[in-house]
N, C-alpha and C positions, 0 to 999 in steps of 0.2 A: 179630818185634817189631811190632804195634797201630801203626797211627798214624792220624791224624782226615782222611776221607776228601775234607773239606772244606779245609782250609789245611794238611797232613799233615806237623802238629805230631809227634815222637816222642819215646822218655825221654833227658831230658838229664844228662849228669854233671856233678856240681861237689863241691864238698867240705863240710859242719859244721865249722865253728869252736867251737872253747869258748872258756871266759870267756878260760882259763889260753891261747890262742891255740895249742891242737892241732888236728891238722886231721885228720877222719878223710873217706873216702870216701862218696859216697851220691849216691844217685837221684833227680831231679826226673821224675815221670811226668804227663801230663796224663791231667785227668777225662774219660776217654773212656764213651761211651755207645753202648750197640748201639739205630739206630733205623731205621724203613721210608722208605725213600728213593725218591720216583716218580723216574722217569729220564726224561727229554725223551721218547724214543719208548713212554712209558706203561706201561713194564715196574716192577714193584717190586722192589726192591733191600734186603736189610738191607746195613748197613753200621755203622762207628765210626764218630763225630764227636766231639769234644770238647766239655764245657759252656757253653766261650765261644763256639760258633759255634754253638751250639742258642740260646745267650741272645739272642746277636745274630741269629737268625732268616735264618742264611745256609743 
């Protein structure tokens, strides 16, 4: 299983509700991204990061 290389968010389970309150099963996944990552000793790296930590520029 992906998870964001940066705060290594992964898919979460919870459940859909409807109106009628049945609850069926389902996945929360985060927006992961594959991007080039320099590594402190200068090496480049692809890796996954999630949207929110590309937005936030971490």
């Amino acid at each position: 299983m992906a998870s964001c290389y940066v705060c290594g968010k992964t898919t979460k389970f919870g459940k859909s509700v409807t109106f009628s309150a049945e609850q069926n099963s389902r996945t929360f996944k985060p927006n992961l991204q594959r991007v080039r990552v320099v590594l402190p000793d200068g090496s480049v790296k692809r890796v996954y990061v999630c949207a929110k930590c590309l937005k936030a520029g971490k």
